[in-house]
N, CA, C and O atoms as CSV, one atom per row, in Angstrom:
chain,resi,resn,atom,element,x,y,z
A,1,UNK,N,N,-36.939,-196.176,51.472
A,1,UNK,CA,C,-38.275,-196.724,51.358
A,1,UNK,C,C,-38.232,-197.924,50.411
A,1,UNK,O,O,-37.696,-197.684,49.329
A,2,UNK,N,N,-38.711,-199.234,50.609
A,2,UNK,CA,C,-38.939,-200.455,50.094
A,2,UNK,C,C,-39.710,-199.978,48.292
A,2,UNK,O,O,-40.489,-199.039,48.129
A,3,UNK,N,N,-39.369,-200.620,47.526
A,3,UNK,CA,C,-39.468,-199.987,46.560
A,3,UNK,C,C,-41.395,-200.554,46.145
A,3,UNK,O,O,-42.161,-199.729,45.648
A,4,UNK,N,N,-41.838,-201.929,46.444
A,4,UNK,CA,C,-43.485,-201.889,46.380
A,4,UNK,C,C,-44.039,-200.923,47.601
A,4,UNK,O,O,-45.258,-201.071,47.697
A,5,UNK,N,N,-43.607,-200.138,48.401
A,5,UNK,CA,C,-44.288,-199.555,49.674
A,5,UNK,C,C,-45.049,-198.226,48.836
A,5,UNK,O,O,-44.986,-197.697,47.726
A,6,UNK,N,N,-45.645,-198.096,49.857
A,6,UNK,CA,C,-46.975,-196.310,49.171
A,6,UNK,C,C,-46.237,-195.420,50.125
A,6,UNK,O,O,-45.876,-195.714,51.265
A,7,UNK,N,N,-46.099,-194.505,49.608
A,7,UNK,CA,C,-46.124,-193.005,50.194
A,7,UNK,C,C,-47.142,-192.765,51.149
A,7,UNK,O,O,-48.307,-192.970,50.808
A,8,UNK,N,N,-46.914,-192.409,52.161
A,8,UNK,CA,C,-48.331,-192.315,52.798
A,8,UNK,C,C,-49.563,-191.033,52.402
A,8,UNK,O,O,-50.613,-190.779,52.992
A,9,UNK,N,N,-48.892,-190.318,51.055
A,9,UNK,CA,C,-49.916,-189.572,50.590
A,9,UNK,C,C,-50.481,-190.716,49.679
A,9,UNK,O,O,-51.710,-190.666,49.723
A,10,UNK,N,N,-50.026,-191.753,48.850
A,10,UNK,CA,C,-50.114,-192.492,48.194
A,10,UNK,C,C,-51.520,-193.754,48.392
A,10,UNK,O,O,-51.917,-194.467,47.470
A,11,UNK,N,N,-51.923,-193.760,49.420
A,11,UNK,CA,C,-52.627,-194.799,50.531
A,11,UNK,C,C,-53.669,-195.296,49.704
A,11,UNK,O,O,-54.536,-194.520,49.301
A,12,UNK,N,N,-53.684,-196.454,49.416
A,12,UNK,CA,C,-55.480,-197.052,48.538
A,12,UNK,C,C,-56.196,-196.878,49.711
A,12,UNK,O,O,-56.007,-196.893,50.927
A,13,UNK,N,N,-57.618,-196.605,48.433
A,13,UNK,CA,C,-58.737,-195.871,50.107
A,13,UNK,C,C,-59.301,-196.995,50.063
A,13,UNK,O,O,-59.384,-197.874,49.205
A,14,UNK,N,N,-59.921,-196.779,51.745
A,14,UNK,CA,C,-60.210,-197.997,52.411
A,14,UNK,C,C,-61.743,-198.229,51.715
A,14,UNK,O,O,-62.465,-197.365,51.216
A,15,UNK,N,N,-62.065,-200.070,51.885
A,15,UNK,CA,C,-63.277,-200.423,51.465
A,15,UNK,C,C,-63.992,-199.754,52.431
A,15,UNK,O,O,-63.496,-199.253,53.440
A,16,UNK,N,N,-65.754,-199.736,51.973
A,16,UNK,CA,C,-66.626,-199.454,52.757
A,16,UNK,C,C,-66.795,-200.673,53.673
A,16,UNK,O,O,-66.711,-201.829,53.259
A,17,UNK,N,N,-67.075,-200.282,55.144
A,17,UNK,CA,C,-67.683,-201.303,56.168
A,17,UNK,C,C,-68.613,-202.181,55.600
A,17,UNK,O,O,-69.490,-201.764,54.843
A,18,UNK,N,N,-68.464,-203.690,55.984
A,18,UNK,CA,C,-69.522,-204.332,55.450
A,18,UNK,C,C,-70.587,-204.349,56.673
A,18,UNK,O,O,-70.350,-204.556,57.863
A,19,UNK,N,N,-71.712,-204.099,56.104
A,19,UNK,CA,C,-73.019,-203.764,57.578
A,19,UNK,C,C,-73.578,-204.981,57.148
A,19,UNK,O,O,-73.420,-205.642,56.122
A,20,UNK,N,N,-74.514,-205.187,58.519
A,20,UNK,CA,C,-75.391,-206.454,58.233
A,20,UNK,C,C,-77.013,-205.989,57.558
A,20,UNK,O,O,-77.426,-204.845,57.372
A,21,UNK,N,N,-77.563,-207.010,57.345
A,21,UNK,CA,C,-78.168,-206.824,56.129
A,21,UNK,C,C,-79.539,-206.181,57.069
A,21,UNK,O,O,-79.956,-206.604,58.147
A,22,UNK,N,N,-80.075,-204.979,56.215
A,22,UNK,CA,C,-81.038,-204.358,57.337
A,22,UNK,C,C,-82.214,-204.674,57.473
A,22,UNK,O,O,-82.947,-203.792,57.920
A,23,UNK,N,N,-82.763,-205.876,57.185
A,23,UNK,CA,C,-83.715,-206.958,58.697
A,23,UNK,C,C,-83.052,-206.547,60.065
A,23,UNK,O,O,-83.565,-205.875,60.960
A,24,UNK,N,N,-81.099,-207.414,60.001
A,24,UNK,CA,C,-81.038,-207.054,61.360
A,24,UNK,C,C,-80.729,-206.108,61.709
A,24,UNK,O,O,-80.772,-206.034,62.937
A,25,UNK,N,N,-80.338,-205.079,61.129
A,25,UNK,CA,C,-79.913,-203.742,61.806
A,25,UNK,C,C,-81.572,-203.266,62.121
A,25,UNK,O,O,-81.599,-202.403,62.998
A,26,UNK,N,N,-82.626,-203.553,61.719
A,26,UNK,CA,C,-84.109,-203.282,61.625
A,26,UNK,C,C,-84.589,-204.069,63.149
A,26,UNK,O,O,-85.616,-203.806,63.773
A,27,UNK,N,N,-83.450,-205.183,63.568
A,27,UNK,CA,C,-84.260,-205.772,64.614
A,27,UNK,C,C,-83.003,-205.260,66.156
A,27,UNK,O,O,-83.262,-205.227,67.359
A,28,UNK,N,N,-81.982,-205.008,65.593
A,28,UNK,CA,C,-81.084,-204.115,66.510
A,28,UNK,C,C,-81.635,-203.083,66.787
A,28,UNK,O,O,-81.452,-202.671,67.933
A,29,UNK,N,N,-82.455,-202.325,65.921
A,29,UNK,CA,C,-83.021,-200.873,66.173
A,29,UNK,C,C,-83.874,-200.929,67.361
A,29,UNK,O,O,-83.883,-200.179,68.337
A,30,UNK,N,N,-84.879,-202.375,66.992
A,30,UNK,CA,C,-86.021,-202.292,67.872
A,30,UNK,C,C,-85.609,-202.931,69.095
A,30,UNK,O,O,-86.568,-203.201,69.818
A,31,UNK,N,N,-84.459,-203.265,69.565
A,31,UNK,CA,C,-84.495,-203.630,70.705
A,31,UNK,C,C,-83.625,-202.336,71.535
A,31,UNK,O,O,-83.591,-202.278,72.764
A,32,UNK,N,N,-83.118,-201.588,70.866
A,32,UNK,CA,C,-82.638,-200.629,71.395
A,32,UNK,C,C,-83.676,-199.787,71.688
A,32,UNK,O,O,-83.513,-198.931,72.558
A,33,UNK,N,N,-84.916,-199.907,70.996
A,33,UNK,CA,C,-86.192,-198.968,71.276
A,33,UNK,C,C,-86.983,-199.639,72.640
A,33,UNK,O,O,-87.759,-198.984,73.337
A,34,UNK,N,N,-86.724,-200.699,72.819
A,34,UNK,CA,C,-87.160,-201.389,73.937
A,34,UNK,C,C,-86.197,-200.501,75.126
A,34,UNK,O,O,-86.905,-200.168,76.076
A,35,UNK,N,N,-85.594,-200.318,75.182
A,35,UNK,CA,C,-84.467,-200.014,76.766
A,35,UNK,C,C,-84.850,-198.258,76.335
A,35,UNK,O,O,-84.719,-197.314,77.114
A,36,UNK,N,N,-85.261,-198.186,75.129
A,36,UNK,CA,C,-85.432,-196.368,75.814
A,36,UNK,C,C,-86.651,-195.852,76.414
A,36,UNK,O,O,-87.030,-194.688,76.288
A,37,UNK,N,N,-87.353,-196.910,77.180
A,37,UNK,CA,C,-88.230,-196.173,78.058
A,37,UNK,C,C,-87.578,-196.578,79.737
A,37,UNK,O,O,-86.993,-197.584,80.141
A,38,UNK,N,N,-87.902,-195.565,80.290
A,38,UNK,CA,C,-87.423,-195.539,81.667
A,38,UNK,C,C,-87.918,-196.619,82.684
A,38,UNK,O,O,-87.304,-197.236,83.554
A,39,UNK,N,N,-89.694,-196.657,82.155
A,39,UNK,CA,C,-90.278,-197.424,83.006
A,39,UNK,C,C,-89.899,-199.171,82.612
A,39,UNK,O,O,-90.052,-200.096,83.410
A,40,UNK,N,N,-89.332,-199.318,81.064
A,40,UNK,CA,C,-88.990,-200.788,80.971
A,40,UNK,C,C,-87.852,-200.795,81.289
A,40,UNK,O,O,-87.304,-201.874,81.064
A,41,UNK,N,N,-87.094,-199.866,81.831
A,41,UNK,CA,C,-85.793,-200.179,82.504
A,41,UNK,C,C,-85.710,-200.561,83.738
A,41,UNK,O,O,-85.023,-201.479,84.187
A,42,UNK,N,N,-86.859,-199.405,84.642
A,42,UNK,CA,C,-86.364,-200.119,85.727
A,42,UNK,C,C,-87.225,-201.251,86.169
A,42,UNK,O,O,-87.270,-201.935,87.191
A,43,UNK,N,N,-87.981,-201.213,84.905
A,43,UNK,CA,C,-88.412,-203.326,85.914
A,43,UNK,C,C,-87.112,-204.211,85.547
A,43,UNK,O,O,-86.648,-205.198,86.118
A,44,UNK,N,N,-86.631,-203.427,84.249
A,44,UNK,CA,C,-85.392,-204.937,83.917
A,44,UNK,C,C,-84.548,-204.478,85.319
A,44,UNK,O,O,-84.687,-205.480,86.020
A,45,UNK,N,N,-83.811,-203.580,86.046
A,45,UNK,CA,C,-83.276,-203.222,87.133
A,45,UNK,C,C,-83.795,-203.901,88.091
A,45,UNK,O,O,-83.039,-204.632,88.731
A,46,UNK,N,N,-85.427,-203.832,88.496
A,46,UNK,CA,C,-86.304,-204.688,89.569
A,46,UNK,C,C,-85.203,-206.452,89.427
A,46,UNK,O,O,-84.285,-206.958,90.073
A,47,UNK,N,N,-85.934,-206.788,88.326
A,47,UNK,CA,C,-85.457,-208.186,87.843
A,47,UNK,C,C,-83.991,-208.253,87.868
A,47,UNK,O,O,-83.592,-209.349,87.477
A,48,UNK,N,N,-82.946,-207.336,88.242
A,48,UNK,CA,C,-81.658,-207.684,87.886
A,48,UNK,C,C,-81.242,-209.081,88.964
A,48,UNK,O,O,-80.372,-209.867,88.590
A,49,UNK,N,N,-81.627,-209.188,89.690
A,49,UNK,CA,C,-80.757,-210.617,91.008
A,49,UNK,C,C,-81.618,-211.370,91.041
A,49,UNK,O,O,-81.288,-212.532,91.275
A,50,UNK,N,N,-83.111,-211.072,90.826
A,50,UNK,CA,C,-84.074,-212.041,91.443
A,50,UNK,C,C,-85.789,-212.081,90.211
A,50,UNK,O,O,-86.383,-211.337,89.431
A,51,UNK,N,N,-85.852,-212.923,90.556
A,51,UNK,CA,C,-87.450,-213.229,89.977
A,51,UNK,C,C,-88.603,-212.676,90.893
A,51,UNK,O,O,-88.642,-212.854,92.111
A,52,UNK,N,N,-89.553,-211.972,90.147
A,52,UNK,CA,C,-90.237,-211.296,91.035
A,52,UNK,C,C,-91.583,-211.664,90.327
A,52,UNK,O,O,-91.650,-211.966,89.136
A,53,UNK,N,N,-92.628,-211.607,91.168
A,53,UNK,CA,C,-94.391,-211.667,90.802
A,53,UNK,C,C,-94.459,-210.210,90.630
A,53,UNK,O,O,-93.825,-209.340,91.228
A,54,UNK,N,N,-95.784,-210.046,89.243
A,54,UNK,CA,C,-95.944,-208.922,89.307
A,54,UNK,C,C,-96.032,-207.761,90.182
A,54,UNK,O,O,-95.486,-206.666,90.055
A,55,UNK,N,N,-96.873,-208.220,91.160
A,55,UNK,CA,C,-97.444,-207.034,92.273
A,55,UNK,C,C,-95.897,-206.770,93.172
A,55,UNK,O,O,-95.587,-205.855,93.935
A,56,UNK,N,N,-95.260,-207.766,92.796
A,56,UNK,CA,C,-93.303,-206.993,93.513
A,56,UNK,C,C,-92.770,-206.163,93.260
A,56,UNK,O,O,-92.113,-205.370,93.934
A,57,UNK,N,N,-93.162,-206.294,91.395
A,57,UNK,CA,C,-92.449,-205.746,90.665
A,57,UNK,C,C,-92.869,-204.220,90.775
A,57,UNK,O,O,-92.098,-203.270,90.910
A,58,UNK,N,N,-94.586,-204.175,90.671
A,58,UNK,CA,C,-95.375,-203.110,90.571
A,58,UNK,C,C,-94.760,-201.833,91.953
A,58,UNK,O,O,-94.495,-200.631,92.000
A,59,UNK,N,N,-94.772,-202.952,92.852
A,59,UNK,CA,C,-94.298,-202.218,94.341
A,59,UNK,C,C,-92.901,-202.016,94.009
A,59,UNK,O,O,-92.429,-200.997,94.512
A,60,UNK,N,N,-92.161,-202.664,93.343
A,60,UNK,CA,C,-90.449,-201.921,93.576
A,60,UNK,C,C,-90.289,-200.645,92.714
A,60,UNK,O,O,-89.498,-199.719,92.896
A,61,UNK,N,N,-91.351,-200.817,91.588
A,61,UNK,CA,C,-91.190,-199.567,90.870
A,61,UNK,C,C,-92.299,-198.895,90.722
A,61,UNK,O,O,-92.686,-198.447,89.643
A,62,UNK,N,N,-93.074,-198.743,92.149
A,62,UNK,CA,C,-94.344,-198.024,92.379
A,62,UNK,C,C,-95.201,-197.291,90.784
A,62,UNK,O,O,-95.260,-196.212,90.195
A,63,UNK,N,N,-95.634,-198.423,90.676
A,63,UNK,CA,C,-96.419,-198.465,89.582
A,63,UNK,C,C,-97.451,-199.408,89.641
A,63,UNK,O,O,-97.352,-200.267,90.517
A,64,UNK,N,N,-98.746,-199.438,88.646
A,64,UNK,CA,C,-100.012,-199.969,88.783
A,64,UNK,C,C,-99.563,-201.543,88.502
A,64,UNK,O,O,-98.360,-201.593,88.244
A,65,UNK,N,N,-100.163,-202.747,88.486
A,65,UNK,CA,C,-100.201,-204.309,88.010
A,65,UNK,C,C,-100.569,-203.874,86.930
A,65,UNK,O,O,-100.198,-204.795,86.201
A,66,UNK,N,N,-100.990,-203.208,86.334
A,66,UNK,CA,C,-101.239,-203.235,84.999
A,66,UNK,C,C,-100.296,-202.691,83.960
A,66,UNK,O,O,-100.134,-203.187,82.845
A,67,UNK,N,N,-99.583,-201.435,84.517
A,67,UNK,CA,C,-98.699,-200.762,83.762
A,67,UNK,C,C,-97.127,-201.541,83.514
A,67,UNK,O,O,-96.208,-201.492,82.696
A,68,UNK,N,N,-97.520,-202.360,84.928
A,68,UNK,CA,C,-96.663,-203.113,84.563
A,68,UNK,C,C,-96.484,-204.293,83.611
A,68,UNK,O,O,-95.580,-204.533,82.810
A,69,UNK,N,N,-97.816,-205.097,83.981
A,69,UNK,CA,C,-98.057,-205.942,83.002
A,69,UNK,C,C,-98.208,-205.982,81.533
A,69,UNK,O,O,-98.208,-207.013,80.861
A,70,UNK,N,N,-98.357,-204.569,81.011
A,70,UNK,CA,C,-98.041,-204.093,79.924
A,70,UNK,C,C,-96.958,-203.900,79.267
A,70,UNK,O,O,-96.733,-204.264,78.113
A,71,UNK,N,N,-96.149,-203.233,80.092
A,71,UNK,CA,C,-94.265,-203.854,79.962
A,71,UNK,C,C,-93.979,-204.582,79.843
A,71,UNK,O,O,-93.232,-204.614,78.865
A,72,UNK,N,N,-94.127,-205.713,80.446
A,72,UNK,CA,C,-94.028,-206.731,80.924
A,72,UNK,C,C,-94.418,-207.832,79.597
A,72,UNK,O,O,-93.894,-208.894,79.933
A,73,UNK,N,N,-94.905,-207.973,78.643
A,73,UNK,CA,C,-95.961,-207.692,77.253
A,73,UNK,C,C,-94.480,-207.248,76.265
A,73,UNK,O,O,-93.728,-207.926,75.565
A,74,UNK,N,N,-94.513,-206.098,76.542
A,74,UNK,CA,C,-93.236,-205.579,75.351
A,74,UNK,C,C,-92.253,-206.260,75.821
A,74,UNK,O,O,-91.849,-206.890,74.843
A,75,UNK,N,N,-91.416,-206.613,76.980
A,75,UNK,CA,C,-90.313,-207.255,77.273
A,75,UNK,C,C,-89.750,-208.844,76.737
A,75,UNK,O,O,-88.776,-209.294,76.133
A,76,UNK,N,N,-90.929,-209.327,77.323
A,76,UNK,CA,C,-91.417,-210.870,76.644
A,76,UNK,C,C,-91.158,-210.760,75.252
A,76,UNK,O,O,-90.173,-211.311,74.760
A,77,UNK,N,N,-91.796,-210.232,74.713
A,77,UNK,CA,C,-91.879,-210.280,73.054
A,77,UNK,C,C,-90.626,-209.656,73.147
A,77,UNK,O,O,-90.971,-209.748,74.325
A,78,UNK,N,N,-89.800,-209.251,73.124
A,78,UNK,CA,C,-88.305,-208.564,72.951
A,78,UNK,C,C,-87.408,-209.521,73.371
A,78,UNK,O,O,-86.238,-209.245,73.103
A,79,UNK,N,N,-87.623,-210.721,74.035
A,79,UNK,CA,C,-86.867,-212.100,74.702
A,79,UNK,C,C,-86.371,-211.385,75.597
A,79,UNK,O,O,-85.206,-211.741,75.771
A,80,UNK,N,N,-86.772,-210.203,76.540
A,80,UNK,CA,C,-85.497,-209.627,77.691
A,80,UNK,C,C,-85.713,-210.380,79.009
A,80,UNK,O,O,-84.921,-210.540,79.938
A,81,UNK,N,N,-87.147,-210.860,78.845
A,81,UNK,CA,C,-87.450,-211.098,80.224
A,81,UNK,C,C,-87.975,-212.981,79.750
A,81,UNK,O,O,-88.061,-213.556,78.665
A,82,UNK,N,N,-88.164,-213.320,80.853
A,82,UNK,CA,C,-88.667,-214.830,80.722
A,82,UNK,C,C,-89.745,-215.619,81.993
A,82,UNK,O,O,-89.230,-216.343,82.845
A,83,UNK,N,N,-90.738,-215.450,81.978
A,83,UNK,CA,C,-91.646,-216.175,83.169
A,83,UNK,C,C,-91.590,-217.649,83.289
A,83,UNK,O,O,-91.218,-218.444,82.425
A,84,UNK,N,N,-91.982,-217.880,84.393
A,84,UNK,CA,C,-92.508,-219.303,85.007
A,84,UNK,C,C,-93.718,-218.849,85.919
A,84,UNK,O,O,-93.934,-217.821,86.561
A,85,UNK,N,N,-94.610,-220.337,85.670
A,85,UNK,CA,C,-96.153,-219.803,86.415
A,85,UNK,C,C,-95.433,-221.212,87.716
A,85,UNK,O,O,-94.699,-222.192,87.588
A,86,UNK,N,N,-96.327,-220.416,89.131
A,86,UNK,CA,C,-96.825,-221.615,89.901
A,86,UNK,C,C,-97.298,-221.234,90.454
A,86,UNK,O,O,-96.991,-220.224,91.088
A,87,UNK,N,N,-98.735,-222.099,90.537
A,87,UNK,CA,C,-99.807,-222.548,90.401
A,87,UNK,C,C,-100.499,-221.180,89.822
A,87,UNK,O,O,-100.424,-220.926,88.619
A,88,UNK,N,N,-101.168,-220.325,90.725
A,88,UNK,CA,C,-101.730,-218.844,89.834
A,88,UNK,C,C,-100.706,-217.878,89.878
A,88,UNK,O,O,-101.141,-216.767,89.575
A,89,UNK,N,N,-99.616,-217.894,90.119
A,89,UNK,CA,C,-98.989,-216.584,90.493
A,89,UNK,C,C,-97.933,-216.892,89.172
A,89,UNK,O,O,-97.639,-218.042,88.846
A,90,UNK,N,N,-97.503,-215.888,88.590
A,90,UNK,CA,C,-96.624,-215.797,87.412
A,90,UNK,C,C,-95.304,-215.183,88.002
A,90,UNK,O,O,-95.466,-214.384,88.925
A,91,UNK,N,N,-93.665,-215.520,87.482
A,91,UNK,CA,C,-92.660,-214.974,87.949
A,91,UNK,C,C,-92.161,-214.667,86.820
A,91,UNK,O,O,-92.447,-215.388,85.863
A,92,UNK,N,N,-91.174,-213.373,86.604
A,92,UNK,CA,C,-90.696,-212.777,85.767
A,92,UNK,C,C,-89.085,-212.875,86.189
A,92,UNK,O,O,-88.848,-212.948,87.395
A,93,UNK,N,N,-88.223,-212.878,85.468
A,93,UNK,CA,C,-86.921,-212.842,85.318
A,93,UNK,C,C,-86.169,-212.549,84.141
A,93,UNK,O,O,-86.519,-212.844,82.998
A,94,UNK,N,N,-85.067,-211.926,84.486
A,94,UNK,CA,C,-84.086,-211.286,82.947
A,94,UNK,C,C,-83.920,-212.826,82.697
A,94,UNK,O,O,-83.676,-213.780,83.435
A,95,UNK,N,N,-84.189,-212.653,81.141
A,95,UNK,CA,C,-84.361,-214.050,79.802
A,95,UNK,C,C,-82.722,-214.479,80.315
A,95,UNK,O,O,-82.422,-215.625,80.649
A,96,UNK,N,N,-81.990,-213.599,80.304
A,96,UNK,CA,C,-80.366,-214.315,80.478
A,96,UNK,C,C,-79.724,-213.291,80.767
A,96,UNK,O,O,-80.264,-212.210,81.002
A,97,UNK,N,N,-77.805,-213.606,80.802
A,97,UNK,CA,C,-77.143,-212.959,81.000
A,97,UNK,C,C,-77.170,-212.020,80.248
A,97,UNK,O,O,-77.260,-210.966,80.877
A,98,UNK,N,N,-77.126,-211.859,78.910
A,98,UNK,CA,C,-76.880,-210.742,78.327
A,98,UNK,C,C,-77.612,-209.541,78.718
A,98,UNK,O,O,-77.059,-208.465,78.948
A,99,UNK,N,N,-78.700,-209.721,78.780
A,99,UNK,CA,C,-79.948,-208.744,79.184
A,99,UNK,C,C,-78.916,-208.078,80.481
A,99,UNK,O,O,-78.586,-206.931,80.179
A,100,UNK,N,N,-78.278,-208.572,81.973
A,100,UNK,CA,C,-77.794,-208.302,82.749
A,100,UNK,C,C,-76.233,-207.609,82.353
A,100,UNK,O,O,-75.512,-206.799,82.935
A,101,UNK,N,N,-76.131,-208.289,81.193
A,101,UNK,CA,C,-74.913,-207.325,80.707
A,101,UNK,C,C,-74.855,-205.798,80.029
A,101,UNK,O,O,-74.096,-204.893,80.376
A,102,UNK,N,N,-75.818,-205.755,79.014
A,102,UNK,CA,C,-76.384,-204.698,78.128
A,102,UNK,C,C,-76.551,-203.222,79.277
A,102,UNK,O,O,-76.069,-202.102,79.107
A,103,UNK,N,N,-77.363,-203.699,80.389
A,103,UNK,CA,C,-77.989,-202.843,81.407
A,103,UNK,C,C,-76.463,-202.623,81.886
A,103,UNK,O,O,-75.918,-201.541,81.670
A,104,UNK,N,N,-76.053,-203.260,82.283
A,104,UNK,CA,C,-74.292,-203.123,83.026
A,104,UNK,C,C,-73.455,-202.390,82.215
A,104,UNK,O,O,-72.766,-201.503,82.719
A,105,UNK,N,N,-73.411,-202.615,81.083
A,105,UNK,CA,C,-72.572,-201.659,80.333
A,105,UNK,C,C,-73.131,-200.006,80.000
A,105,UNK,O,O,-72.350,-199.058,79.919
A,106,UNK,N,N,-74.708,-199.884,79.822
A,106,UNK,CA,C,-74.906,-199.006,79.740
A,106,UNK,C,C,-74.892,-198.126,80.527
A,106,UNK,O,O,-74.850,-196.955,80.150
A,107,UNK,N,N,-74.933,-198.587,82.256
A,107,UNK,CA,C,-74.826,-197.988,83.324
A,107,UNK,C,C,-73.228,-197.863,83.358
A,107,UNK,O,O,-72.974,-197.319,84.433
A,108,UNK,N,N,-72.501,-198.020,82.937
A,108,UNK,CA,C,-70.949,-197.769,82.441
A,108,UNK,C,C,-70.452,-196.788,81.989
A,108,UNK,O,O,-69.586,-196.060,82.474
A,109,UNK,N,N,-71.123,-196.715,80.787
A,109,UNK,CA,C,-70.970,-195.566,79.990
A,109,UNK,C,C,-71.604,-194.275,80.442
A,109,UNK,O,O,-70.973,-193.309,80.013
A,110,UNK,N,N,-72.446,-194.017,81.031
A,110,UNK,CA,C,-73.205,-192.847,81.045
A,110,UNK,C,C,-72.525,-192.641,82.407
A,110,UNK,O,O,-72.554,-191.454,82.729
A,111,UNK,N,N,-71.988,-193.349,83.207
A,111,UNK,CA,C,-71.169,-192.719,84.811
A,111,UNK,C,C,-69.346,-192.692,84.561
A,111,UNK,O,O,-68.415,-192.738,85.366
A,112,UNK,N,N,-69.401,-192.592,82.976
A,112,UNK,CA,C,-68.126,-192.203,82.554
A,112,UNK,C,C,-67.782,-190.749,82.329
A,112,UNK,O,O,-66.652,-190.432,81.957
């Protein structure tokens, strides 16, 4: 044995993990609280390929225009989703890739 080497009973204990400062672990929380309802999942699922008007959305995941539009409300404010209006009709779409990734991985893990 190299004469500076440790014994491996010998081992300096390891530092503590450095975490991020908890604002963001406070704003990681809440977006993870966003994906644990079923019904804001599967509109982000509705939205996975395509942009949809509410009453699409309402019909793909047989639910009211309103219940949706209420989701729809929490999503926005969470940046998951992102609209464009034309002329009266409003379209909804996943904000970006990641949003399409997050959903992809989690459907990963749980059919593991």
């Amino acid at each position: 044995m190299a004469e500076n080497a440790l014994a491996p009973e010998q081992k300096l204990p390891k530092a503590p993990p450095v975490l991020p400062d908890d604002e963001v672990l406070y704003e990681l929380a809440d977006l993870f609280r966003v994906f644990g309802d079923s019904t804001r999942i599967k509109i982000l699922y509705a939205l996975h390929d395509d942009e949809l008007c509410v009453q699409d959305i309402a019909n793909a995941v047989q639910l009211s225009q309103s219940a949706v539009s209420h989701q729809l409300r929490v999503l926005k404010d969470s940046k998951l989703v992102r609209f464009r209006r034309d002329g009266k009709t409003i379209y909804y779409a996943l904000d970006d890739d990641h949003v399409r990734s997050i959903l992809s991985m989690g459907m990963d893990h749980i059919e593991e």
